[in-house]
C-alpha positions in Angstrom: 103.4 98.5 105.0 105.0 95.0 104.9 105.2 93.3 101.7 102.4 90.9 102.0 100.6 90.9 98.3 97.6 89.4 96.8 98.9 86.5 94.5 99.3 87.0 91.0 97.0 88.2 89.0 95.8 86.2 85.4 98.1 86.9 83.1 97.2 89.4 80.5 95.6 89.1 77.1 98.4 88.3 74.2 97.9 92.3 73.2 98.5 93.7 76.9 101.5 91.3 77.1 102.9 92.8 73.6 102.1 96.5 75.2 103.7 95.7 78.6 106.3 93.8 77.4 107.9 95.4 74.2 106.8 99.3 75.0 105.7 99.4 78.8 107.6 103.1 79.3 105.8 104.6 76.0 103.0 102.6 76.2 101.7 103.4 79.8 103.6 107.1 79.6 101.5 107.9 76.3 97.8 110.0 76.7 96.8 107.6 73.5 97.6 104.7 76.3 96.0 106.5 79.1 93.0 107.5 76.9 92.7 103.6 76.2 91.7 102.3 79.8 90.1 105.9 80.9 87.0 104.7 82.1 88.5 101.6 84.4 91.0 104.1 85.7 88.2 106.5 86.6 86.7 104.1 88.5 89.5 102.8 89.7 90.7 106.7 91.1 87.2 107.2 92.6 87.6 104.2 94.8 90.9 104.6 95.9 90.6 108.3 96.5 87.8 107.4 98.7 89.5 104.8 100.7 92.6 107.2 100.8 90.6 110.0 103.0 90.3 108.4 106.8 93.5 106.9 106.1 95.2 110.0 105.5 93.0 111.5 108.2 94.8 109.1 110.9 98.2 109.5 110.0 97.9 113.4 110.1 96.5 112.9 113.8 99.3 110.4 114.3 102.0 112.4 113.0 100.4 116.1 114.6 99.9 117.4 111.4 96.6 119.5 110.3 94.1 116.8 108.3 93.8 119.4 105.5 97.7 119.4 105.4 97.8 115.9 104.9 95.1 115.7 102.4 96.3 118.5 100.6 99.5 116.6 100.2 98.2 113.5 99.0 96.4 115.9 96.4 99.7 117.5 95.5 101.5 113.9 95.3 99.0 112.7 92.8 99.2 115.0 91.0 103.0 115.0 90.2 102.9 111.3 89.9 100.6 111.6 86.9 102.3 114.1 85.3 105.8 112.4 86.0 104.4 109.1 84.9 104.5 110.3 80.9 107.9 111.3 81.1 109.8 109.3 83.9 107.5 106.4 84.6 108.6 104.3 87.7 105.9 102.2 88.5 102.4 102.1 86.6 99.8 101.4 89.5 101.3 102.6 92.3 99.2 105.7 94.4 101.1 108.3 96.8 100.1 109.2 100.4 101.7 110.1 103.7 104.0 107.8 104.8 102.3 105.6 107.6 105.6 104.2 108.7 107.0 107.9 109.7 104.0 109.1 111.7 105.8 109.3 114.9 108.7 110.3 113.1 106.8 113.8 112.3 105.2 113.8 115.5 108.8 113.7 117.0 109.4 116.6 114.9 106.4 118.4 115.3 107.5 118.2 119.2 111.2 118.8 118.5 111.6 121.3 116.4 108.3 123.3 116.0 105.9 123.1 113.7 107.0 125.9 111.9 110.1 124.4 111.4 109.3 121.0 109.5 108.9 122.4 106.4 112.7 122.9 106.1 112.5 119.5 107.8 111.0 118.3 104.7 112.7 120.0 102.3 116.0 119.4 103.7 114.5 116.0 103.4 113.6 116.1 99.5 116.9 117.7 98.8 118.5 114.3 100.6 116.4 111.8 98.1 117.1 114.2 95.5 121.2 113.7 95.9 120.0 109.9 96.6 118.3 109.7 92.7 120.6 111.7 91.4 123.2 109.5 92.1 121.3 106.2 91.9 122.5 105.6 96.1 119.5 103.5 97.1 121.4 100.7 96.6 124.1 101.7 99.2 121.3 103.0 101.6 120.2 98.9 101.2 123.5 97.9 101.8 123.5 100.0 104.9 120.1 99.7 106.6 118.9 96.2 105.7 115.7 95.3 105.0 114.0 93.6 107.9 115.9 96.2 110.0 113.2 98.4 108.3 110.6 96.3 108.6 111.1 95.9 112.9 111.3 99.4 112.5 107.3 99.6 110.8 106.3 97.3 113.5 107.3 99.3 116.1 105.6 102.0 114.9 102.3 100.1 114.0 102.4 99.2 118.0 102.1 102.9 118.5 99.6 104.0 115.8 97.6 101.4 117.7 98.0 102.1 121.0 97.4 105.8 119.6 94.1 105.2 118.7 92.6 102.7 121.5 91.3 105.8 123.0 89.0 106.8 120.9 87.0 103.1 120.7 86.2 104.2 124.4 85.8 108.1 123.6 82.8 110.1 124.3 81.2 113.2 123.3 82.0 116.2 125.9 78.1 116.2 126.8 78.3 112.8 128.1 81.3 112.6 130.1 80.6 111.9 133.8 82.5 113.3 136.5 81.8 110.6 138.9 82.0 107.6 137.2 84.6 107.0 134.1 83.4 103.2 132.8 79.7 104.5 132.5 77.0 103.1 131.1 77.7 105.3 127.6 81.2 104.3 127.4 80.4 100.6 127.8 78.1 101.1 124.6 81.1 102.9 122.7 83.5 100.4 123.6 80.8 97.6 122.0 80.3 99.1 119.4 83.6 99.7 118.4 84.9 96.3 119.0 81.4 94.8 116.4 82.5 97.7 114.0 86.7 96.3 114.3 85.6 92.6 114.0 83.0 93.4 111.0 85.8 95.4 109.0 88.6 92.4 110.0 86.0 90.1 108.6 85.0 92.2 105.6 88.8 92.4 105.1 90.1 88.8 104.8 86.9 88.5 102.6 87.6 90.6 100.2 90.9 92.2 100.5 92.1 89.8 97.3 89.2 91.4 95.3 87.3 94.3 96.3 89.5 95.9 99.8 88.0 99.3 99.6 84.6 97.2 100.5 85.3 97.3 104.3 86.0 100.9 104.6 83.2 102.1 102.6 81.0 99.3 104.4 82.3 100.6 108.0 82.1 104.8 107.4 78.6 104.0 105.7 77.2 102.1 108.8 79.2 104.4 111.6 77.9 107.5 109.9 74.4 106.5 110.0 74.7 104.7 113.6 75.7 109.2 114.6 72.2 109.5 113.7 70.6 108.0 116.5 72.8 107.9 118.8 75.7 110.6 120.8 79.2 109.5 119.4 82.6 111.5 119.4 83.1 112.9 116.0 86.0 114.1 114.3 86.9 117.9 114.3 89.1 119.2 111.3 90.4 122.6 111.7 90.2 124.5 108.8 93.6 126.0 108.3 95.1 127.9 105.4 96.9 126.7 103.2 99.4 128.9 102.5 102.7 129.4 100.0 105.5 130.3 102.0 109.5 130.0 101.5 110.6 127.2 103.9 113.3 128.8 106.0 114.2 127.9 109.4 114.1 129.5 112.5 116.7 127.9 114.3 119.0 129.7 117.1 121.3 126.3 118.1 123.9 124.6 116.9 122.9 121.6 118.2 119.6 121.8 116.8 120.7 122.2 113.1 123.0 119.0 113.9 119.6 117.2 115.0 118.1 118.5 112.0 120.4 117.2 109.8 120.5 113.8 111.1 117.0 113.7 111.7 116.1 114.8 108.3 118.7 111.6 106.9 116.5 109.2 108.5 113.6 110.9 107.4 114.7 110.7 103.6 116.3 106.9 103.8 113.4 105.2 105.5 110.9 106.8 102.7 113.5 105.7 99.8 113.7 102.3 101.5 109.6 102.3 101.2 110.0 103.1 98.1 112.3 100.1 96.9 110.3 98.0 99.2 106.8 99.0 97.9 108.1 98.9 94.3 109.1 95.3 94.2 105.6 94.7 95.4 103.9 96.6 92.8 105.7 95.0 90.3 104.3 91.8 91.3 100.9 93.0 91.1 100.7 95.3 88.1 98.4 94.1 85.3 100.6 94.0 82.5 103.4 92.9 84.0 105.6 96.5 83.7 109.0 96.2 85.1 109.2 99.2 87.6 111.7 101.8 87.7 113.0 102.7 91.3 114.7 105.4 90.7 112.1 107.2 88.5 109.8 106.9 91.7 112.4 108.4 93.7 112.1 111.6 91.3 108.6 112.1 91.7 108.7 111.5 95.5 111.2 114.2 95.8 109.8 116.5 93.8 106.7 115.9 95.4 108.4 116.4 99.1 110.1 119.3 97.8 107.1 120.9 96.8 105.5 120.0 99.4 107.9 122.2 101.9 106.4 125.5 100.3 102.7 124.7 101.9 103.8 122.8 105.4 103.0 119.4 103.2 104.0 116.2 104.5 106.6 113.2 103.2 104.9 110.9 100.3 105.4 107.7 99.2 103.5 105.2 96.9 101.7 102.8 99.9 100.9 99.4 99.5 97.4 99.1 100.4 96.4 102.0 98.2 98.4 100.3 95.8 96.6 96.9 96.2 93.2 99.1 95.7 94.0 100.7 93.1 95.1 98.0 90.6 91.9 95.6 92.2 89.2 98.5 91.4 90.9 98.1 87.8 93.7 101.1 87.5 95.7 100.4 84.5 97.7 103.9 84.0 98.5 107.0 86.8 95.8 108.9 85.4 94.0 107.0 87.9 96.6 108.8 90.2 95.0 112.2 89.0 91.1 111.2 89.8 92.3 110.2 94.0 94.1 113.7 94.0 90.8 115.1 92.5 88.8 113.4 94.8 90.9 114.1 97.8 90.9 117.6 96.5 86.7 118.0 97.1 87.7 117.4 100.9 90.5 119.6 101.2 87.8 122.4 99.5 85.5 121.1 101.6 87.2 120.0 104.9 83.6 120.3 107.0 82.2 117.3 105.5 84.9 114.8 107.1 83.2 116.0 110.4 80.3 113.3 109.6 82.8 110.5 110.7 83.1 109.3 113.9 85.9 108.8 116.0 85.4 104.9 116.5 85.5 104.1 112.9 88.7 105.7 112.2 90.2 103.8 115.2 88.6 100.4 114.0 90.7 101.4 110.3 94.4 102.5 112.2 94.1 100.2 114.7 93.8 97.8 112.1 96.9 99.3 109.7 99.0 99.3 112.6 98.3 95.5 112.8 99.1 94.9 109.7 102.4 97.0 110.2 103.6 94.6 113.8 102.1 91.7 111.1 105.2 92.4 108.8 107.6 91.0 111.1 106.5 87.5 109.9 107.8 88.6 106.5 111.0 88.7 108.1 111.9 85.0 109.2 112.9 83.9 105.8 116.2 86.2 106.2 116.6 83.6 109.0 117.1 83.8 113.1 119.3 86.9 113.0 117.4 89.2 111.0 114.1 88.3 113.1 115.9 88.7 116.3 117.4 92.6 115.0 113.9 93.2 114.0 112.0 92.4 116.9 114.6 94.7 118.6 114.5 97.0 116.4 110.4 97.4 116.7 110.8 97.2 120.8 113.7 100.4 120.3 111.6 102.2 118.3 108.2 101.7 120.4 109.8 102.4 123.9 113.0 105.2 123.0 111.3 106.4 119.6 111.9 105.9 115.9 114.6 108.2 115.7 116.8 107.0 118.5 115.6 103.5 118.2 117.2 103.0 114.9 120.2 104.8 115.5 120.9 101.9 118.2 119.4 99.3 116.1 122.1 100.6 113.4 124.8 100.2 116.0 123.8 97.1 117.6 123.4 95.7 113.5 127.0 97.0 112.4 128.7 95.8 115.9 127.3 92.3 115.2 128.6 92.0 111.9 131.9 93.6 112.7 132.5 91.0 115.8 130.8 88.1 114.3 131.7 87.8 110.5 134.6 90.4 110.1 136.8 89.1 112.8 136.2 85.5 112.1 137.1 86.1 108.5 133.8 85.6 106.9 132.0 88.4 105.6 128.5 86.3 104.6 127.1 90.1 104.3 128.6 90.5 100.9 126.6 87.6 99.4 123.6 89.0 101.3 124.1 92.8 99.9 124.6 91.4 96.8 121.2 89.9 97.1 119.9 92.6 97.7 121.5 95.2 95.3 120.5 92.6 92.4 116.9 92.3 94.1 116.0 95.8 95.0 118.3 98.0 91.9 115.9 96.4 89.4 112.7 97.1 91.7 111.8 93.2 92.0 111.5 90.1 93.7 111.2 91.2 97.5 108.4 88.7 99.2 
């Protein structure tokens, strides 16, 4: 979730420069375009979509969300990025999924407010981003809640997407609990095994995240799945719940409650817009041809997507970084690579049964890991100098020990209280030069390291 990239790629051939330089809306918008690099985005889709399923899978269990839900959002995301992609186009490799960095948000809630009540959550949410692109705000929203503020935020909840899923690298099927004796002999085997299978996919990972990164996943499910063969490990269950079209209306007695709602939904909509911006400027940097992207165009297919969403209990969507990275490595060139993940993704929402082959230890070994990565971003944060990594770290303890909600809300107040005592009284407003950064930075969708 932080904004650490693969370097560079080669730069393109002198007739992809001429594509992506003089006609890259068109161009990569066009089917004639799409048509052009069908087989390498084919390939490209089948990978990602593949790598896109236990991650998906954990942030649904994270966020207390049905796995089918999730996928099915992910499916409906897609979708509507490939279609939006020949008439709005905002960036060109970019893949939507579930937002790992609002996990706990939803879980929060899931807890708070019912399950049946976050689809308004989410569409209250949608209608927030859609006022937000309408109106071209994300550039006030970066203004407002800076940066690094966000990314203390991610860290704090990669700590507890972590911590969430230590338990099941110790788990054990029900028939081989003991009573008597909790570190038994069968636990002590899990526990092994799932620390060799989280060092193999950390090795396979620094190996080839530059070149081929769905390599440790498929490496890691492959081996776990056959290791269930000869051996009693905890599997996953998936509950095969309907998914069903449904107007997303409240049920909500309080007046205190539709306040919460409200505010709750606000943070909901500006941390995924600031994702957005933030995964953007990454994209950019890694896209083939070299396509400017267009932050604002993203926005409209993420809300239309959320808003859609609503009317089946979907979840919120943005365009993730390490699908991202996958994508354009396995060789995506256009979205219609977007539409071959949602078609994979869509087998396993048909056929939810078959995601009951993976066991429980693998998944932990891949969210552990993303949660990693997520505390990780932190050191991303030290260029905007002592300050910013000092709000951060904060920021990432708020959020882990009060919850993402609250946590930020503080952070906020802590952040403006600083600047108000610090630069405003003594005169000097330095936060102008540095919103001006970033408005110049993050308005045109680039340069964000």
């Amino acid at each position: 979730m932080g904004l650490n990239t693969p370097e560079n790629p080669v730069s393109p051939s002198a007739d992809h420069r001429s594509i992506g330089a003089l006609e890259p809306a068109v161009a990569a918008g066009s089917a004639g375009f799409q048509a052009k690099y069908l087989a390498r985005d084919l390939q490209a889709g089948i990978i990602c979509g593949a790598m896109a399923i236990p991650l998906t899978t954990g942030i649904a269990m994270m966020s207390e969300y049905p796995i089918k839900v999730a996928l099915a959002t992910v499916v409906f995301a897609c979708f509507i990025g490939w279609f939006n992609a020949f008439f709005k186009p905002g960036n060109y490799i970019g893949v939507p999924g579930v937002a790992a960095g609002l996990a706990p948000a939803l879980a929060l809630g899931v807890s708070s407010f019912g399950i049946e009540n976050m689809a308004f959550v989410i569409f209250l949410t949608a209608a927030m981003q859609a006022v937000v692109w309408k109106y071209n705000w994300q550039r006030y929203i970066l203004q407002a809640v800076p940066v690094y503020l966000v990314e203390g935020l991610l860290a704090g909840v990669g700590l507890k997407i972590a911590l969430k899923f230590v338990t099941f690298t110790y788990e054990l099927p029900p028939d081989q609990e003991s009573a008597d004796e909790f570190w038994n002999g069968a636990r002590i085997q899990i526990a092994l095994i799932s620390l060799v299978g989280f060092a193999m996919f950390v090795y396979l990972f620094s190996k080839f995240k530059d070149t081929k990164p769905a390599v440790p996943y498929f490496l890691l499910i492959v081996a776990s799945i056959v290791l269930a063969q000869f051996m009693p490990v905890s599997m996953l269950h998936v509950d095969d719940v309907d998914l069903k079209l449904a107007l997303p209306i409240p049920n909500i007695d309080s007046a205190m409650t539709w306040v919460y709602i409200i505010g709750f939904s606000a943070m909901l909509a500006t941390i995924d817009v600031i994702e957005q911006v933030m995964s953007n400027a990454a994209i950019e940097k890694i896209d083939p041809l070299k396509r400017k992207c267009n932050t604002n165009n993203s926005l409209f297919a993420i809300w239309i997507a959320n808003m859609g969403a609503s009317f089946f209990g979907g979840m919120t969507n943005l365009d993730g970084l390490a699908k991202s990275t996958t994508n354009k490595l396995a060789g995506a060139m256009t979205k219609f690579s977007n539409l071959v993940v949602g078609l994979v993704i869509l087998f396993f929402v048909i056929n939810t049964h078959y995601l009951e082959y993976l066991p429980k230890f693998s998944l932990a070994a891949i969210m552990i890991f993303s949660g990693w990565k997520m505390i990780m971003g932190l050191w991303h944060v030290a260029h905007h100098g002592q300050y910013a990594l000092i709000l951060a770290t904060v920021t990432g303890l708020l959020v882990f020990k009060i919850g993402i909600f609250e946590g930020m809300l503080v952070a906020l107040a802590v952040h403006g209280l600083v600047n108000y005592l610090v630069f405003h009284q003594a005169g000097k407003i330095p936060s102008k030069i540095i919103i001006k950064k970033y408005f110049e930075k993050f308005s045109t969708g680039g340069g964000a390291d």
